[in-house]
N, C-alpha and C positions, 0 to 999 in steps of 0.2 A: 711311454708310461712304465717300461720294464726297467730302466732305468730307475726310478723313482724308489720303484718297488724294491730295486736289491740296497739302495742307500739306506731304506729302512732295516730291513735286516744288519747291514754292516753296522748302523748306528747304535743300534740293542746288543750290538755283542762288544762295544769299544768301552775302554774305562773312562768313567766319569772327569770329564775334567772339570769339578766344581765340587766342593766340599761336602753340597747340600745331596745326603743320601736319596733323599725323594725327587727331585731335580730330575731325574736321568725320566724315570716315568712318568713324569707331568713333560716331558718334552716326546718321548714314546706319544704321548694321548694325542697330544697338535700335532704331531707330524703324519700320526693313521690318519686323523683328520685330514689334516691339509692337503693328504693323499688323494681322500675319497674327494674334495672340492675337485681337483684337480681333475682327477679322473671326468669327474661331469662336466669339466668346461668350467667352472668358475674360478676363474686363473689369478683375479684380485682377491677373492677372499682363500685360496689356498695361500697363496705368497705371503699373506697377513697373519696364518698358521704358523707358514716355515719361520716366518720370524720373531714369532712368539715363543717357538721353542727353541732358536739359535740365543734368542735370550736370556732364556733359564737353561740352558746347558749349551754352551757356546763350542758346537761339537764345530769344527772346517768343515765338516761333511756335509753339514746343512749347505753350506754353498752353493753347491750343486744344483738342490731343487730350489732355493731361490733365484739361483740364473734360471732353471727351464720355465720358471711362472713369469718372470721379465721378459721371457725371450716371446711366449706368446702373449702375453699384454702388448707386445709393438715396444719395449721400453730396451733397444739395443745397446746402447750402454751402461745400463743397471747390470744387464745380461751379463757382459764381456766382465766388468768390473769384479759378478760373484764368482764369475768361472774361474777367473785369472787367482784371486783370493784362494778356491778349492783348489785349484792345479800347484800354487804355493804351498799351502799348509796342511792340504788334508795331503801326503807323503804317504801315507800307507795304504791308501785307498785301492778299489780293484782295478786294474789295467784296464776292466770294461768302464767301468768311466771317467777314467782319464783322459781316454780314447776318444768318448765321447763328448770332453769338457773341451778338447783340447780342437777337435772338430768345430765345435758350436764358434769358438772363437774366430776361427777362418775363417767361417762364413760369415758373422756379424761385423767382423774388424771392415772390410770393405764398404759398409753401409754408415759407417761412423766418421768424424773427425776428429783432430786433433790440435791442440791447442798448447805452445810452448809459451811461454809467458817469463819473460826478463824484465825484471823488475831495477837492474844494474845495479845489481848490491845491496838497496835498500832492504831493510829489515822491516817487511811490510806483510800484514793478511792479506790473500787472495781471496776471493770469491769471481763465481761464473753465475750468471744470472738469480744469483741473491745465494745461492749456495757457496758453503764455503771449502774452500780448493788445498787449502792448506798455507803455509807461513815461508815466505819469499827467503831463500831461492829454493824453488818447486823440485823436489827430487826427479818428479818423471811427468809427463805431459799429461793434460786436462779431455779427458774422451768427450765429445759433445754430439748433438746430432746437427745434422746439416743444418745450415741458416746463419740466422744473427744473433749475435749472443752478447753480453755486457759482461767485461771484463771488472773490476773494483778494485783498488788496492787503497789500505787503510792501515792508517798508527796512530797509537793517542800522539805522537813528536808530528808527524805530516800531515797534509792538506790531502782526503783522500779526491782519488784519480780517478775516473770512468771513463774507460774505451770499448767505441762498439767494433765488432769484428765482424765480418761474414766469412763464412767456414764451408767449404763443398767436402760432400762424402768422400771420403778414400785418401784425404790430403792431411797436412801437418800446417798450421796456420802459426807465422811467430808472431809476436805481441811483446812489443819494447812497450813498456808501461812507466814512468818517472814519477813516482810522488816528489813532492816538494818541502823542505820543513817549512812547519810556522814564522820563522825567523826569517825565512830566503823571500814572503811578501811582499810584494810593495802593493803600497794604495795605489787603485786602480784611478786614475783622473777623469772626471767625467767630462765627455766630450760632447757642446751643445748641439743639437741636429739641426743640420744645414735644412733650409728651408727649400723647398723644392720651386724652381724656378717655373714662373708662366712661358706658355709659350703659342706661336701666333702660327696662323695658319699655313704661315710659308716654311712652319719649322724650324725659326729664330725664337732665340731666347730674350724673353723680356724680364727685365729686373721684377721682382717681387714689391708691390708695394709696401709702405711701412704703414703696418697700424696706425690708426690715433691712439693717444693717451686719453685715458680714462679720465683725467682730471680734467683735460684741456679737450675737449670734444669737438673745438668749434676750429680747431688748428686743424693742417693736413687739408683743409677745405679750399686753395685761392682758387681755382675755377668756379667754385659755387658764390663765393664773396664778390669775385668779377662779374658774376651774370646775375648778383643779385645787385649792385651798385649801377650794371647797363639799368636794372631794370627799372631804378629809381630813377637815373637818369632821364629814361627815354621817356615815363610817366609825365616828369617834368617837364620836357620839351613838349608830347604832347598835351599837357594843359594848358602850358603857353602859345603855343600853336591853333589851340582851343578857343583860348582869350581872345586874342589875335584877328579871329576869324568872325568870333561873336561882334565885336567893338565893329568891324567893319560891316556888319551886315547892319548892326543897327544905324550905324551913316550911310547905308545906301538906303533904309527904309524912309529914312526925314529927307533927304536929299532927292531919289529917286522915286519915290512913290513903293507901292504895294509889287509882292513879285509876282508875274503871271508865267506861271511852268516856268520854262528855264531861262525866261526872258524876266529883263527888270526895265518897266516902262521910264521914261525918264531919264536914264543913263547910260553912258556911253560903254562900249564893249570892252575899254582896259579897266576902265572900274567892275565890272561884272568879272573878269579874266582873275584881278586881285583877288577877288573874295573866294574864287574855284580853288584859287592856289592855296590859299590859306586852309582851306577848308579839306586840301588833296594831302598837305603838309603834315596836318593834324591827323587825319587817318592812318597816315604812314606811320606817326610816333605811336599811334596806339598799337599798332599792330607789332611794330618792335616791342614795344611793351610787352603784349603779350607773348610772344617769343620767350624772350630774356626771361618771364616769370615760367613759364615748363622748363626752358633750359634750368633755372634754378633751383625747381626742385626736383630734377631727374639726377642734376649733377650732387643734391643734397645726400639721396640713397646710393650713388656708387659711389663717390669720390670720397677718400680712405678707405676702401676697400682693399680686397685684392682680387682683381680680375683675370680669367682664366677665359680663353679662347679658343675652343677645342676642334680641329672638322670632324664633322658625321658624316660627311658623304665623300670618300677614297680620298684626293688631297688637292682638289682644286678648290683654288681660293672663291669664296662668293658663293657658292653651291648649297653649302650648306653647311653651318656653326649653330655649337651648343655655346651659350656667354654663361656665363655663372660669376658673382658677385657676391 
């Protein structure tokens, strides 16, 4: 705090540098102010004083107490930055705090990084996470605090640049940064994305099936066309098989009489044997029948699809699969 206290004195007794006669005591006023904040701890609205009156009398000596309100906000490179400024320009200042500005740096310079930024000639603005750094090439390196930071380089001629950096306490971090001019573009070619291949339980790749076309829906189908033609087929065979079966039962009913249970009085056992056949024939068509009619319409909802076959249970086959369609 004694610090604080003699900068205010040295500052009331230094000549004005600002034309404005009243200036010098409107900055006296915020900086007693900024004093008293200060003194009670309130380090953000003192520092908001100091630079209300570094404003209207733009003395270097204000530097001072604007690094020591920076230094206890936690804000170490605002800190080093005002110091380094006061230890510059304020040149006549007292030995007690130069001493003291000159200290504060030593200690906070350890807690900070640094950031050299080549730009290779281009004639470009810098900025450091939206702040701006000054106009490439950088006379002296960018103090930052530890971490990740966004580098920027811009011209109205260039394509501006962003580079992120990570920066550790106590180190110097370079940053080769290239804008590019507008002219040096080329169109970017757009590259279709490869479609991601199925794959089977064993860990083989299986081709990707093709969509159908929206116009032609009924294409992309021949397994369901196939088991839809079995199924007409077999329909076929079974009613003919049907026919077949009827025609002869009614010639054994004129010929052999009435049936009793599984006997037919009157007739001989290869005429009875026929009609079992026919009749074993025709069950069988119906049954393919209906086969072929599920198979046709299971193969109606997967086939054109694209099927995926995934395990859920570690990697043996059979165990256990997610299908998705």
């Amino acid at each position: 705090m004694q610090a604080t206290l003699i900068l205010l004195t040295v500052l009331a007794q230094a000549n004005a540098p600002s034309s404005d006669p009243d200036a010098k005591a409107r900055a006296q006023m915020m900086l007693k102010e900024g004093t008293q904040l200060y003194q009670q701890g309130a380090f953000a609205d003192a520092l908001n004083k100091f630079e209300q009156a570094h404003s209207v009398f733009p003395s270097p000596k204000l530097f001072f107490n604007i690094g020591q309100a920076n230094r206890e906000l936690g804000r170490p490179v605002d800190a080093v930055d005002a110091f380094e400024k006061f230890l510059s320009l304020a040149v006549d200042a007292s030995p007690e705090l130069l001493a003291e500005a000159k200290r504060s740096v030593q200690e906070l310079s350890p807690k900070i990084g640094k950031l050299l930024i080549d730009c290779g000639g281009v004639d470009a603005e810098i900025s450091v996470d939206g702040k701006m750094a000054g106009k490439a090439p950088l006379a002296d390196v960018v103090r930052v605090t530890p971490g990740r930071h966004q580098v920027t380089a811009t011209s109205p001629t260039m394509i501006p640049v962003v580079q992120t950096v990570d920066v550790a306490a106590g180190t110097v971090q370079t940053v080769a940064i290239r804008p590019r001019g507008l002219a040096d573009t080329a169109p970017v070619a757009q590259v279709p994305p490869t479609p991601s291949p199925s794959v089977d339980l064993q860990g083989a790749r299986l081709p990707s099936p093709t969509p159908a076309d929206d116009d032609g829906w009924w294409l992309h189908r021949k397994w369901t066309w196939v088991a839809a033609g079995s199924t007409v087929v077999f329909v076929g065979a079974a009613a003919i098989a049907g026919s077949m079966m009827q025609s002869k039962y009614d010639d054994l009913r004129k010929s052999c009489g009435t049936a009793a249970g599984a006997n037919w009085t009157g007739c001989n056992s290869s005429q009875v044997s026929s009609l079992d056949t026919r009749k074993n024939m025709a069950n069988v068509f119906w049954g393919l029948s209906a086969a072929a009619a599920v198979a046709t319409g299971v193969l109606f909802f997967v086939e054109g699809h694209g099927v995926t076959v995934a395990p859920m249970a570690g990697g043996a086959t059979g165990l256990l699969a997610n299908v998705r369609y």
